[in-house]
LUMDO-774179 format. One record per atom (N, C-alpha, C): atom name; chain; residue in one letter; residue number from 1; x, y, z negated. Coordinates in Angstrom, 1 decimal, decimal comma, m for minus. Example, Ala and Ser with C-alpha at 12.3 -4.5 7.8 and 13.67 -1.06 7.14 Angstrom:
+----+----+----+-----+--------+--------+--------+
: at : ch : aa :   i :      x :      y :      z :
+----+----+----+-----+--------+--------+--------+
:  N :  A :  A :   1 :   13,2 :   m5,7 :   m7,8 :
: CA :  A :  A :   1 :   12,3 :   m4,5 :   m7,8 :
:  C :  A :  A :   1 :   13,2 :   m3,3 :   m7,8 :
:  N :  A :  S :   2 :   12,8 :   m2,2 :   m7,1 :
: CA :  A :  S :   2 :   13,7 :   m1,1 :   m7,1 :
:  C :  A :  S :   2 :   12,9 :    0,0 :   m7,9 :
+----+----+----+-----+--------+--------+--------+
***
This chain:
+----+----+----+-----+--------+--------+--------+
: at : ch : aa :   i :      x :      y :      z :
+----+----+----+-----+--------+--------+--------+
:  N :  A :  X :   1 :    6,5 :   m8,5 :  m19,6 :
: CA :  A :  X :   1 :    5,5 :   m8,9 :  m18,7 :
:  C :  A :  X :   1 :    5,4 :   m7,9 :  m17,6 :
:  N :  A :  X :   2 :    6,0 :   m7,7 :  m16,6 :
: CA :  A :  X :   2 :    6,1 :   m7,4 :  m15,4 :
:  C :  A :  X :   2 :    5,2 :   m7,1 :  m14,9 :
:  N :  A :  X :   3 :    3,7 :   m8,2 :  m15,2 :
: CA :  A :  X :   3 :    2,5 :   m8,3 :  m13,9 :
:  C :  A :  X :   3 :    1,7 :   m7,0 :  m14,6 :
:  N :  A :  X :   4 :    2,0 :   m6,0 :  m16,2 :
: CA :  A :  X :   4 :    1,3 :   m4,8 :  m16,6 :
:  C :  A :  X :   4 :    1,6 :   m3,8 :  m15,6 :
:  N :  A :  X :   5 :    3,1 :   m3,7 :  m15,6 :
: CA :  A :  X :   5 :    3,3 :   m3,0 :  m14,2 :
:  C :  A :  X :   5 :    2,6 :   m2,8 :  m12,8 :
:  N :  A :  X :   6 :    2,8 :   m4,2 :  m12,7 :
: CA :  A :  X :   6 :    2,4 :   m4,4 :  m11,3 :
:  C :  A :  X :   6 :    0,2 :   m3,7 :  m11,3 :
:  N :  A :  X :   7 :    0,0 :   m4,0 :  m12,5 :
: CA :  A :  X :   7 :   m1,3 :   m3,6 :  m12,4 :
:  C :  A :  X :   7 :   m1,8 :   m2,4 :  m12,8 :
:  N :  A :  X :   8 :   m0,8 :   m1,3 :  m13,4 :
: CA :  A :  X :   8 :   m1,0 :   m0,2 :  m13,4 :
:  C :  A :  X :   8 :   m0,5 :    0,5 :  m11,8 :
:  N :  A :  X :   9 :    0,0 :   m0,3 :  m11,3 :
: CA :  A :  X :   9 :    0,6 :    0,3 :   m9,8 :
:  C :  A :  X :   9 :   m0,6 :    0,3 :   m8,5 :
:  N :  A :  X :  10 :   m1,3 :   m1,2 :   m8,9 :
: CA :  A :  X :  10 :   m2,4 :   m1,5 :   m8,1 :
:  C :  A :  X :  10 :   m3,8 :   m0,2 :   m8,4 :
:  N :  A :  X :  11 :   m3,8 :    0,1 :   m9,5 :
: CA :  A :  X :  11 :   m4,8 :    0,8 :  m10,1 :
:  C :  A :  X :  11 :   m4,6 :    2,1 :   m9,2 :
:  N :  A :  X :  12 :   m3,0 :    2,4 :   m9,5 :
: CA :  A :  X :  12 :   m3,0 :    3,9 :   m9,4 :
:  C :  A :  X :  12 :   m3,2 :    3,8 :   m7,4 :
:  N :  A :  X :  13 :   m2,8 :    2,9 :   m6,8 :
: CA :  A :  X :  13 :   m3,1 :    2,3 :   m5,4 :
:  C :  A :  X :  13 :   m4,9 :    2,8 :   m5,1 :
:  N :  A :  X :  14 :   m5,3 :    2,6 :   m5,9 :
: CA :  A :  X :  14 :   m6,8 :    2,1 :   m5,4 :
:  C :  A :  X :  14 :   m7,4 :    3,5 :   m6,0 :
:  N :  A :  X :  15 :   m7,0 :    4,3 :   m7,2 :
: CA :  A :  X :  15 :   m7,1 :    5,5 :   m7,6 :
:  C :  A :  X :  15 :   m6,9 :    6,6 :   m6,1 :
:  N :  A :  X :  16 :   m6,2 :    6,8 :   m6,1 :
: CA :  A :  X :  16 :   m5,6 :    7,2 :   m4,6 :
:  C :  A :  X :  16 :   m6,2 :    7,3 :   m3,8 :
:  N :  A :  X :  17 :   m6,5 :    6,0 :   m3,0 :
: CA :  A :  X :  17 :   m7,4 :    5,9 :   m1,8 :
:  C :  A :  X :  17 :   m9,3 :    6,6 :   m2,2 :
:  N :  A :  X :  18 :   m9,3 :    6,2 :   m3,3 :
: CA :  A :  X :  18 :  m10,9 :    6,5 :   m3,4 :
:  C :  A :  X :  18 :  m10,7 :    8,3 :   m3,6 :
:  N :  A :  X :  19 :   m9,6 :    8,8 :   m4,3 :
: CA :  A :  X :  19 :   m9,7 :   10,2 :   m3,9 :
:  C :  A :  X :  19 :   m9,5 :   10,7 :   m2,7 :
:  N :  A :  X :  20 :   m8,4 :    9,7 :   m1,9 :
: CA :  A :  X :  20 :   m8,8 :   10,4 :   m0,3 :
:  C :  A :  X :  20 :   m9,9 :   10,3 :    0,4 :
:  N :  A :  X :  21 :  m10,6 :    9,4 :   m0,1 :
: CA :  A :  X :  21 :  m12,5 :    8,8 :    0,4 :
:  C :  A :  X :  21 :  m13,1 :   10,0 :   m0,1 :
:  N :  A :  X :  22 :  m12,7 :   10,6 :   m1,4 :
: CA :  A :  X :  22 :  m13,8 :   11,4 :   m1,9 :
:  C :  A :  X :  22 :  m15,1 :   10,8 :   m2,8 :
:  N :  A :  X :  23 :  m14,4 :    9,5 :   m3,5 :
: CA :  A :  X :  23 :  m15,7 :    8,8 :   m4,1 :
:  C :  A :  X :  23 :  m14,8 :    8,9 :   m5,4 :
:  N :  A :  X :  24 :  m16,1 :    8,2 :   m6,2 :
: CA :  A :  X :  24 :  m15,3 :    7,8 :   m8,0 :
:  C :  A :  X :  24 :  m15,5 :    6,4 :   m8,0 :
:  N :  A :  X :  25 :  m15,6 :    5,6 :   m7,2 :
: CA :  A :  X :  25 :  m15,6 :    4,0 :   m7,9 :
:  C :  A :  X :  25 :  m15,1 :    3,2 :   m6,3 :
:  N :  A :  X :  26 :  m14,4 :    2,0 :   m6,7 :
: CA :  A :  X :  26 :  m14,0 :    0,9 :   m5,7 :
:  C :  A :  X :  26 :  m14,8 :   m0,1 :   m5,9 :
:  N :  A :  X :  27 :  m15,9 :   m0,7 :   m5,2 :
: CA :  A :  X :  27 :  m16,2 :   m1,9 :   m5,4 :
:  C :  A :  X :  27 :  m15,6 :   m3,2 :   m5,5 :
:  N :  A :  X :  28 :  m14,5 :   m3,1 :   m4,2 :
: CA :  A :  X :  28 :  m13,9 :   m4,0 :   m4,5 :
:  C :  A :  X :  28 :  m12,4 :   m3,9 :   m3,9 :
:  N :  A :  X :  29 :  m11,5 :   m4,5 :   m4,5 :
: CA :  A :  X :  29 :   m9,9 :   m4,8 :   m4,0 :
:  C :  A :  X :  29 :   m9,6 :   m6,6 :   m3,8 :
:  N :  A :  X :  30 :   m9,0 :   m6,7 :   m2,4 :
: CA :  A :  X :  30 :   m8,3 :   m8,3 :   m2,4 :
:  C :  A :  X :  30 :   m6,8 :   m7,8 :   m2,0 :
:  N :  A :  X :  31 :   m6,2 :   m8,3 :   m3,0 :
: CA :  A :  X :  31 :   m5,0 :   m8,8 :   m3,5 :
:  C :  A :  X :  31 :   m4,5 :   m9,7 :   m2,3 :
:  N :  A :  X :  32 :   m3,3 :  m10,0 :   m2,0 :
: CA :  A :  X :  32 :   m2,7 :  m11,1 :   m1,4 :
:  C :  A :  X :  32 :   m1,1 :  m11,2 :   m2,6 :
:  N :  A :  X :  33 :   m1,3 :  m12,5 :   m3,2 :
: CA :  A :  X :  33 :    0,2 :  m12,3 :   m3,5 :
:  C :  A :  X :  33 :    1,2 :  m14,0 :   m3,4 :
:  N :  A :  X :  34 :    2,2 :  m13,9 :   m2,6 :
: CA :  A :  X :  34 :    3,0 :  m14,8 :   m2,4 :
:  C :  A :  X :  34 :    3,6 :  m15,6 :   m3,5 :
:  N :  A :  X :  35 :    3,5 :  m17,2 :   m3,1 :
: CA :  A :  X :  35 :    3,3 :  m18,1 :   m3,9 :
:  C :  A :  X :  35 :    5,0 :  m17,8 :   m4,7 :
:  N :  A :  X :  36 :    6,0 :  m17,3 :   m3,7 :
: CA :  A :  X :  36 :    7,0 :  m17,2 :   m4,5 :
:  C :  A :  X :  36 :    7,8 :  m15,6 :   m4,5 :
:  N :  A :  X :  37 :    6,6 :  m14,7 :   m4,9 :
: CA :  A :  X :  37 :    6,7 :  m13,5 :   m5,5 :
:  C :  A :  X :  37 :    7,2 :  m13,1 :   m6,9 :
:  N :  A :  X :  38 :    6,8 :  m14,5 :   m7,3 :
: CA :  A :  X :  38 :    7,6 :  m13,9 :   m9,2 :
:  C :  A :  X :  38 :    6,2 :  m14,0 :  m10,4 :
:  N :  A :  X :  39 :    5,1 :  m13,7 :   m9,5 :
: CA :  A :  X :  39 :    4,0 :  m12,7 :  m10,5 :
:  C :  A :  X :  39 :    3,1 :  m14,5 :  m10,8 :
:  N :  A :  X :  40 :    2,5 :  m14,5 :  m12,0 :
: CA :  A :  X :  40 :    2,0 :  m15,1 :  m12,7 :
:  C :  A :  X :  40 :    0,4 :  m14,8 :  m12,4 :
:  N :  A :  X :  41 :    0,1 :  m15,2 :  m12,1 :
: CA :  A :  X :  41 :   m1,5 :  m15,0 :  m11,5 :
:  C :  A :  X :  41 :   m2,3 :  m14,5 :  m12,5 :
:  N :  A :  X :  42 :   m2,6 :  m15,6 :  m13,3 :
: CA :  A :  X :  42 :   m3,2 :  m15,5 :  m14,7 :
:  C :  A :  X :  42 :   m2,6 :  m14,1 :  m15,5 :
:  N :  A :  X :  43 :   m1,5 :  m14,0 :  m15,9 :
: CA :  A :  X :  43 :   m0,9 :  m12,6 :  m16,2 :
:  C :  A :  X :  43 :   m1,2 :  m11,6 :  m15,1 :
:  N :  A :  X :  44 :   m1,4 :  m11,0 :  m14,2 :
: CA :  A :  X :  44 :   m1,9 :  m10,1 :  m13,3 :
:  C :  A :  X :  44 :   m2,9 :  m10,0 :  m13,4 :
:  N :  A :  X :  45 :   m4,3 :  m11,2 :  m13,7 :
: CA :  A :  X :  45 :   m5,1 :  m11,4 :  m13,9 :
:  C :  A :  X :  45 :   m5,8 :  m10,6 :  m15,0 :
:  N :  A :  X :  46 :   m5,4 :  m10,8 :  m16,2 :
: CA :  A :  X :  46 :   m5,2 :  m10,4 :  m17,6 :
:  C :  A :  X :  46 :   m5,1 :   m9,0 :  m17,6 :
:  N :  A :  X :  47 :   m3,8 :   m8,6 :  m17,1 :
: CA :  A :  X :  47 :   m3,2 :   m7,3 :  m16,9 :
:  C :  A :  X :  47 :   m3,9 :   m6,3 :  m16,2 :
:  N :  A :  X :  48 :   m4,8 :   m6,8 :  m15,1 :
: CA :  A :  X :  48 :   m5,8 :   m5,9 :  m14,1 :
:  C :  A :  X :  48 :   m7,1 :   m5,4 :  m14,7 :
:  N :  A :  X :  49 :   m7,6 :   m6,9 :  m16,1 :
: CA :  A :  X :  49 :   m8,9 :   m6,2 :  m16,9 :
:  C :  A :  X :  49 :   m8,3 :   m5,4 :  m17,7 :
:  N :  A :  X :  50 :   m7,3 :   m5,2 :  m18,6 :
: CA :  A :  X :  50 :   m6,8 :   m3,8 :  m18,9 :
:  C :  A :  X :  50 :   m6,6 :   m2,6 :  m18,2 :
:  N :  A :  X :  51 :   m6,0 :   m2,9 :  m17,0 :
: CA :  A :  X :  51 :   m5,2 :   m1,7 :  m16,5 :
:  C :  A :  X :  51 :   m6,6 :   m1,3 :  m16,2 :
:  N :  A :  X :  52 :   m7,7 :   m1,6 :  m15,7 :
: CA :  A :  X :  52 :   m8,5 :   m0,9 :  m14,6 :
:  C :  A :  X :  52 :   m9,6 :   m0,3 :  m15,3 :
:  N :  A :  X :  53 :   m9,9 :   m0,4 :  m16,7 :
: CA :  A :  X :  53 :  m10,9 :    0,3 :  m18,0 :
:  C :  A :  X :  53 :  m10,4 :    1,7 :  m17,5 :
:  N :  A :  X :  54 :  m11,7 :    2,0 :  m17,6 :
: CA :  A :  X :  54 :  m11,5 :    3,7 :  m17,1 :
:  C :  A :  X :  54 :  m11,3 :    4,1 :  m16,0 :
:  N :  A :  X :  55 :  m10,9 :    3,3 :  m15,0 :
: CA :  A :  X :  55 :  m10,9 :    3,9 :  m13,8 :
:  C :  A :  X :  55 :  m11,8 :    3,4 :  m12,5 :
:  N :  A :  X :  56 :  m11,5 :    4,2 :  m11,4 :
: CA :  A :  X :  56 :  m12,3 :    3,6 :  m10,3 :
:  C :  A :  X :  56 :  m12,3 :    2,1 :  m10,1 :
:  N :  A :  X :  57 :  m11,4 :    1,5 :  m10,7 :
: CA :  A :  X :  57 :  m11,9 :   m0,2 :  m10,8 :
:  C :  A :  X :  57 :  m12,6 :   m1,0 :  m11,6 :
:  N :  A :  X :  58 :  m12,9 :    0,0 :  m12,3 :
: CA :  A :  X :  58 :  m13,5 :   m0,4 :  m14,0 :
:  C :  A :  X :  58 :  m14,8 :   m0,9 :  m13,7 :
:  N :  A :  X :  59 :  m15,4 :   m1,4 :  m12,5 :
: CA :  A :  X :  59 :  m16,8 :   m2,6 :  m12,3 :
:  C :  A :  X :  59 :  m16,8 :   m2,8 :  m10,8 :
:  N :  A :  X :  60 :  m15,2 :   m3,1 :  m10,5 :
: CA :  A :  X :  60 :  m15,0 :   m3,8 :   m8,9 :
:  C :  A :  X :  60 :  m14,8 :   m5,2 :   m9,6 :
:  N :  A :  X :  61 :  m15,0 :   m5,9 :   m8,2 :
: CA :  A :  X :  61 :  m14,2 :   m7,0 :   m7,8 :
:  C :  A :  X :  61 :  m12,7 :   m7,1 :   m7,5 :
:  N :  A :  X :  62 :  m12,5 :   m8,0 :   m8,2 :
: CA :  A :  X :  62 :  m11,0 :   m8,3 :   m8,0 :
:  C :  A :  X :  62 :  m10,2 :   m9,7 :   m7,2 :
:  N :  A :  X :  63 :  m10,5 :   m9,6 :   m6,0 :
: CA :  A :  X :  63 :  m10,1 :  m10,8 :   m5,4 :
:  C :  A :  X :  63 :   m8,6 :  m11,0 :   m4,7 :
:  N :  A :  X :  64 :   m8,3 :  m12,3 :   m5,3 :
: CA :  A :  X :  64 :   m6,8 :  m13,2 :   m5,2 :
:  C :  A :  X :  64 :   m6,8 :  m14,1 :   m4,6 :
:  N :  A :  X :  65 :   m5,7 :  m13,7 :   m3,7 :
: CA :  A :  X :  65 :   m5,5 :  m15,1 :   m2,6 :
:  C :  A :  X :  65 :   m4,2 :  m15,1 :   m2,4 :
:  N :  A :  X :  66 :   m3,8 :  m16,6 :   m2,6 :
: CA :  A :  X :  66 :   m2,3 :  m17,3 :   m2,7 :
:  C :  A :  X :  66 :   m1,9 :  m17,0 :   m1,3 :
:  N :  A :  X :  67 :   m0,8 :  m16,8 :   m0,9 :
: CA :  A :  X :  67 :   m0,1 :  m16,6 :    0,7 :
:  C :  A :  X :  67 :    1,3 :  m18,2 :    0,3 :
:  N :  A :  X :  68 :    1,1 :  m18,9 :    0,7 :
: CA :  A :  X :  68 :    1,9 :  m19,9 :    0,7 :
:  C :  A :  X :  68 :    3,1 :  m19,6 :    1,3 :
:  N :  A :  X :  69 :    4,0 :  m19,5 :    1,0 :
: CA :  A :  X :  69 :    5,6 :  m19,6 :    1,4 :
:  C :  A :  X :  69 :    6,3 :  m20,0 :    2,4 :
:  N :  A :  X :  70 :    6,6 :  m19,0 :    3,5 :
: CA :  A :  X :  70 :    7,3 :  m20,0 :    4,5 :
:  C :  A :  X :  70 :    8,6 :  m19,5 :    4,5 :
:  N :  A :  X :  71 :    9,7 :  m21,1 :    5,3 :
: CA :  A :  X :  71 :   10,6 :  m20,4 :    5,4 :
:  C :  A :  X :  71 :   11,6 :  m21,2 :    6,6 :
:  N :  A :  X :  72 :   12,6 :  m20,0 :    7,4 :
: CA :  A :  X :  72 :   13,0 :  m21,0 :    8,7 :
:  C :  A :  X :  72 :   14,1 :  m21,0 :    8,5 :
:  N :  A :  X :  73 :   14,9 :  m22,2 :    9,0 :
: CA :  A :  X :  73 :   16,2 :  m22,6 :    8,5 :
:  C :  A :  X :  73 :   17,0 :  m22,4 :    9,8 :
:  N :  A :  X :  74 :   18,0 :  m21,5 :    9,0 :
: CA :  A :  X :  74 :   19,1 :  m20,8 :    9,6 :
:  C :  A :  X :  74 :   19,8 :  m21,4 :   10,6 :
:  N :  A :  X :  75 :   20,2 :  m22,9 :   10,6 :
: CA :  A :  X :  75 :   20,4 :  m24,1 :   11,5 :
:  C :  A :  X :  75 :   19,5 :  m24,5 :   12,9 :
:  N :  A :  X :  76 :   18,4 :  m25,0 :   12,6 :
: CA :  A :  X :  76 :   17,5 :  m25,6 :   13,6 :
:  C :  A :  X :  76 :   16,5 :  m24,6 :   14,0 :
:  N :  A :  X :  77 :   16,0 :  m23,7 :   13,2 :
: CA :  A :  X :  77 :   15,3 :  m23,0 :   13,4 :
:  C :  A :  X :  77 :   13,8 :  m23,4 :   12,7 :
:  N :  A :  X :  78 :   13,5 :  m24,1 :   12,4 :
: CA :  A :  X :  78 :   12,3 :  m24,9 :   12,3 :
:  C :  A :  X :  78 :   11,8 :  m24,0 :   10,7 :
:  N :  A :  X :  79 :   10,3 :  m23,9 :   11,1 :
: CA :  A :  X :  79 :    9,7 :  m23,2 :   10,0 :
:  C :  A :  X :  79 :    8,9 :  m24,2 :    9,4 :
:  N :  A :  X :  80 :    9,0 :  m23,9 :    8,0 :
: CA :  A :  X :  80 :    8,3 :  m25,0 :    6,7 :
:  C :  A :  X :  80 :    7,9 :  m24,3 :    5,8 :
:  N :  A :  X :  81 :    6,9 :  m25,0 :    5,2 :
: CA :  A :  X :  81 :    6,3 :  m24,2 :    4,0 :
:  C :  A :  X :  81 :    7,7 :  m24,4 :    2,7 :
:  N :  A :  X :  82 :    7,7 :  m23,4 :    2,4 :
: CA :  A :  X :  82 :    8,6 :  m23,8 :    0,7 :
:  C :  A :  X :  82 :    8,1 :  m23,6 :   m0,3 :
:  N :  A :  X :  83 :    8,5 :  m24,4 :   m1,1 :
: CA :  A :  X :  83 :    8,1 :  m24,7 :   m2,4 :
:  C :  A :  X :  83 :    8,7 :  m24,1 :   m3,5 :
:  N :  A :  X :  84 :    9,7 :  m23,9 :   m3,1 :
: CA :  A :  X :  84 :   11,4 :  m22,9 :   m3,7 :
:  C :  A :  X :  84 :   12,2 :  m22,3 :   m2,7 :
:  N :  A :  X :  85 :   12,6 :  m21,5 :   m3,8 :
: CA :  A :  X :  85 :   13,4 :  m20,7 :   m2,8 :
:  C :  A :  X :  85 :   14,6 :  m21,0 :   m1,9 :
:  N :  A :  X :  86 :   15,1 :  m22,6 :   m2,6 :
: CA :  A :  X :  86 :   16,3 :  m22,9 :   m2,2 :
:  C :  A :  X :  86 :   16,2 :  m24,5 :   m0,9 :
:  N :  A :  X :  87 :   14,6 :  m24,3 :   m1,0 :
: CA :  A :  X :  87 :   14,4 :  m26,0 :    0,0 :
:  C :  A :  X :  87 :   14,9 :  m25,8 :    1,1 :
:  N :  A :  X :  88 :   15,4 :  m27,5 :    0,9 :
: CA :  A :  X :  88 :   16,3 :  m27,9 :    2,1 :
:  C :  A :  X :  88 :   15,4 :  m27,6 :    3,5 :
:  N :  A :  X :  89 :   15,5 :  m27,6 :    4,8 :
: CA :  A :  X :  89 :   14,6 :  m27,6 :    6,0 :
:  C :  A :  X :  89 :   14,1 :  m29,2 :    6,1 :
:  N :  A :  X :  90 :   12,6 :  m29,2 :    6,7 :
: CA :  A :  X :  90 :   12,3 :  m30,5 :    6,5 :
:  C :  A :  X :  90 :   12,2 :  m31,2 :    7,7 :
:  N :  A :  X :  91 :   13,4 :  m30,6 :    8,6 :
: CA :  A :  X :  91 :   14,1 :  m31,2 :   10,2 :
:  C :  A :  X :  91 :   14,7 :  m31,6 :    9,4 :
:  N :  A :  X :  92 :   16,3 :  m31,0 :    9,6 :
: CA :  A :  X :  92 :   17,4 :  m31,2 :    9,6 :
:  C :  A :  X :  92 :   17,8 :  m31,2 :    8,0 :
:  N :  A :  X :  93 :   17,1 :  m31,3 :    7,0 :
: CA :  A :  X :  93 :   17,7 :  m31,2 :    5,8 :
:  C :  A :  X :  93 :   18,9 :  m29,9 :    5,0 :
:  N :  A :  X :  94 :   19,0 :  m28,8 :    6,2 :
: CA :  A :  X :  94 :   19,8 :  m28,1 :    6,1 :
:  C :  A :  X :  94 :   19,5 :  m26,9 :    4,7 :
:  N :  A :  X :  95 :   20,4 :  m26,9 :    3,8 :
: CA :  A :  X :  95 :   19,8 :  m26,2 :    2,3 :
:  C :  A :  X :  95 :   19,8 :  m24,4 :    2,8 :
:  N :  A :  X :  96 :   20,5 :  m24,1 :    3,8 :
: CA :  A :  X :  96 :   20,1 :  m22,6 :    4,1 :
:  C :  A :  X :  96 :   18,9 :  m22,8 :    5,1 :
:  N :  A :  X :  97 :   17,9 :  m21,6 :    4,6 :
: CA :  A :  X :  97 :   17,1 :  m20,9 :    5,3 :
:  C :  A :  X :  97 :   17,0 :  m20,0 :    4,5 :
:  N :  A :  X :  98 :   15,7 :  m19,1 :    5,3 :
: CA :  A :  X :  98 :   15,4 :  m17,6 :    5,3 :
:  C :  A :  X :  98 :   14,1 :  m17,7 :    4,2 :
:  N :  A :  X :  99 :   13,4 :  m16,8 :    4,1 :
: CA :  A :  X :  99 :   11,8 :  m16,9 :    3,6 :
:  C :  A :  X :  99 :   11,7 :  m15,6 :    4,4 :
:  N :  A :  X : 100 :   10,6 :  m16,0 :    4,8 :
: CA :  A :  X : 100 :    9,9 :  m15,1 :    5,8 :
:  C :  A :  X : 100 :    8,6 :  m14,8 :    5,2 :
:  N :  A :  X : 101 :    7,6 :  m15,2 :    4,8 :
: CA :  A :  X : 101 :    6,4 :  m14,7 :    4,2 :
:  C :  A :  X : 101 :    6,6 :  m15,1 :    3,2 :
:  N :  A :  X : 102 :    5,5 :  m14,7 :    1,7 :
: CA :  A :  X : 102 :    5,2 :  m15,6 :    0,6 :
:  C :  A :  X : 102 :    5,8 :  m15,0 :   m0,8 :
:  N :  A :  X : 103 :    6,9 :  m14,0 :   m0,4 :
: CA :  A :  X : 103 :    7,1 :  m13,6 :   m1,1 :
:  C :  A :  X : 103 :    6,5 :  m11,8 :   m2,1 :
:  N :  A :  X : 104 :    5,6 :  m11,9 :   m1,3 :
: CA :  A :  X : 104 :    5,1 :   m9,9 :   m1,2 :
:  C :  A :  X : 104 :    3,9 :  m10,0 :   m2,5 :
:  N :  A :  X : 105 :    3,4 :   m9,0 :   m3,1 :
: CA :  A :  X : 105 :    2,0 :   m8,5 :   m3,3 :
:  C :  A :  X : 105 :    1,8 :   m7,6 :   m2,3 :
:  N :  A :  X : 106 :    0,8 :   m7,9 :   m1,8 :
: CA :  A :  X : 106 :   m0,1 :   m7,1 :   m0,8 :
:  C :  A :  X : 106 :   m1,4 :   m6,3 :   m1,2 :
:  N :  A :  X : 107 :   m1,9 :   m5,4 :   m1,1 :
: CA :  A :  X : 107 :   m3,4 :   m4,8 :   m1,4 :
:  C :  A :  X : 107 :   m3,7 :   m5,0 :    0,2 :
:  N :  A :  X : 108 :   m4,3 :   m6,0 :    0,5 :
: CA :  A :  X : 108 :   m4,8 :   m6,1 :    1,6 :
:  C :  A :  X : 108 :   m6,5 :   m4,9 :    2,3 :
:  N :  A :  X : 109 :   m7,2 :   m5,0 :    1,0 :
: CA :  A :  X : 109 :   m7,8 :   m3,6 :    1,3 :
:  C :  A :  X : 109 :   m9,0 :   m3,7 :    0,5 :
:  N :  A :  X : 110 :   m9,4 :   m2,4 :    0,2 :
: CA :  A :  X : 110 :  m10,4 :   m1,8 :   m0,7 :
:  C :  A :  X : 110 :  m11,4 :   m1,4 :   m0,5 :
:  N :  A :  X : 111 :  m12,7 :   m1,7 :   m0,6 :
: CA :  A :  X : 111 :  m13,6 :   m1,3 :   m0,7 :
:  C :  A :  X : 111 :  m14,7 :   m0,1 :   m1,3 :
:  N :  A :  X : 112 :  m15,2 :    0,6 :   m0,9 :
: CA :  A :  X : 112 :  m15,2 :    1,9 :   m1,4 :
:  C :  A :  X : 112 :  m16,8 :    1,9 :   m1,7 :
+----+----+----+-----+--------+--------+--------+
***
Protein backbone atom coordinates (compact mmCIF):
# COMPACT_ATOMS: atom_id res chain seq x y z
CA UNK A 1 0.00 0.00 0.00
CA UNK A 2 1.78 2.91 -1.38
CA UNK A 3 -0.92 5.59 -0.21
CA UNK A 4 1.14 4.72 3.86
CA UNK A 5 3.86 6.40 2.14
CA UNK A 6 2.39 8.85 0.54
CA UNK A 7 0.88 9.89 4.02
CA UNK A 8 3.80 9.74 6.04
CA UNK A 9 5.31 12.18 3.35
CA UNK A 10 2.23 14.50 3.55
CA UNK A 11 2.65 14.55 7.46
CA UNK A 12 6.29 15.16 7.34
CA UNK A 13 5.17 18.12 4.51
CA UNK A 14 2.89 19.83 7.00
CA UNK A 15 5.34 18.97 10.02
CA UNK A 16 7.79 21.25 8.27
CA UNK A 17 5.84 24.11 7.37
CA UNK A 18 4.31 24.54 10.92
CA UNK A 19 8.05 24.51 12.21
CA UNK A 20 8.88 27.26 9.82
CA UNK A 21 5.49 29.14 11.18
CA UNK A 22 6.74 28.47 14.58
CA UNK A 23 3.40 26.84 15.70
CA UNK A 24 2.61 23.01 16.96
CA UNK A 25 -0.65 22.33 15.24
CA UNK A 26 -2.24 22.60 11.45
CA UNK A 27 -5.74 23.11 11.37
CA UNK A 28 -6.13 22.30 8.19
CA UNK A 29 -4.50 20.66 4.83
CA UNK A 30 -6.37 20.34 1.18
CA UNK A 31 -4.93 17.75 -0.78
CA UNK A 32 -5.50 17.83 -4.63
CA UNK A 33 -4.94 14.38 -6.11
CA UNK A 34 -5.38 13.43 -9.82
CA UNK A 35 -7.97 11.13 -10.91
CA UNK A 36 -5.17 9.12 -12.69
CA UNK A 37 -2.38 9.44 -10.06
CA UNK A 38 -2.43 5.76 -8.97
CA UNK A 39 -3.54 6.66 -5.23
CA UNK A 40 -6.74 5.07 -3.82
CA UNK A 41 -8.57 7.74 -2.06
CA UNK A 42 -10.15 5.68 0.52
CA UNK A 43 -6.54 4.08 1.22
CA UNK A 44 -4.79 7.66 1.63
CA UNK A 45 -7.78 8.35 3.51
CA UNK A 46 -7.23 5.50 6.02
CA UNK A 47 -3.44 5.93 5.85
CA UNK A 48 -3.64 9.94 6.85
CA UNK A 49 -5.80 8.83 10.25
CA UNK A 50 -2.77 6.86 11.06
CA UNK A 51 0.01 8.68 9.78
CA UNK A 52 -1.05 12.06 11.48
CA UNK A 53 -1.62 10.56 15.46
CA UNK A 54 0.84 12.53 17.15
CA UNK A 55 1.60 15.11 15.07
CA UNK A 56 0.75 18.58 14.01
CA UNK A 57 -2.17 17.05 12.11
CA UNK A 58 -3.44 14.95 14.79
CA UNK A 59 -7.02 17.39 15.12
CA UNK A 60 -6.77 19.14 11.39
CA UNK A 61 -8.97 18.82 8.72
CA UNK A 62 -8.21 16.90 5.98
CA UNK A 63 -9.66 17.99 2.72
CA UNK A 64 -9.73 15.95 -0.90
CA UNK A 65 -10.44 17.11 -4.07
CA UNK A 66 -10.38 14.94 -7.33
CA UNK A 67 -8.47 17.02 -10.27
CA UNK A 68 -10.05 15.24 -13.32
CA UNK A 69 -7.58 14.15 -16.05
CA UNK A 70 -6.80 15.94 -19.04
CA UNK A 71 -5.20 15.01 -22.01
CA UNK A 72 -4.18 16.58 -25.64
CA UNK A 73 -3.74 14.45 -28.56
CA UNK A 74 -0.56 14.59 -30.23
CA UNK A 75 -2.37 14.68 -33.77
CA UNK A 76 -5.18 17.42 -33.67
CA UNK A 77 -4.30 18.94 -30.75
CA UNK A 78 -7.61 18.88 -29.12
CA UNK A 79 -7.85 18.62 -25.20
CA UNK A 80 -10.24 16.03 -23.36
CA UNK A 81 -10.84 14.90 -20.22
CA UNK A 82 -9.43 11.10 -19.90
CA UNK A 83 -10.62 8.50 -18.32
CA UNK A 84 -7.30 6.28 -18.98
CA UNK A 85 -4.32 6.70 -19.73
CA UNK A 86 -4.46 5.35 -23.12
CA UNK A 87 -8.05 7.20 -24.53
CA UNK A 88 -8.40 7.62 -27.92
CA UNK A 89 -8.93 11.85 -28.67
CA UNK A 90 -12.55 12.58 -28.82
CA UNK A 91 -11.92 14.71 -32.35
CA UNK A 92 -10.04 12.60 -34.23
CA UNK A 93 -10.10 9.23 -32.52
CA UNK A 94 -6.33 9.33 -32.54
CA UNK A 95 -5.04 6.64 -29.56
CA UNK A 96 -1.79 8.93 -28.93
CA UNK A 97 -2.01 11.78 -26.57
CA UNK A 98 -0.20 13.46 -23.76
CA UNK A 99 -1.80 13.85 -20.08
CA UNK A 100 -1.24 17.10 -19.06
CA UNK A 101 -2.93 17.42 -15.59
CA UNK A 102 -4.56 14.73 -13.36
CA UNK A 103 -1.96 12.94 -12.70
CA UNK A 104 -0.07 14.67 -9.49
CA UNK A 105 -0.78 14.75 -5.53
CA UNK A 106 -0.66 18.20 -4.76
CA UNK A 107 -0.68 19.84 -0.95
CA UNK A 108 -2.36 22.73 -2.24
CA UNK A 109 -2.00 24.48 1.20
CA UNK A 110 -2.08 24.48 4.92
CA UNK A 111 -3.54 26.04 7.38
CA UNK A 112 -1.77 27.04 10.44
Amino acid sequence: MHELSIAVNIVEIAEEEAKRAGVGEVLEITLEIGSLSGIVREALEFALGEAKKDSVLQNSEIKITEIKAMAKCSSCGNEFEAREVYDPCTKCDNPFSDIISGKDLVVRSIVI
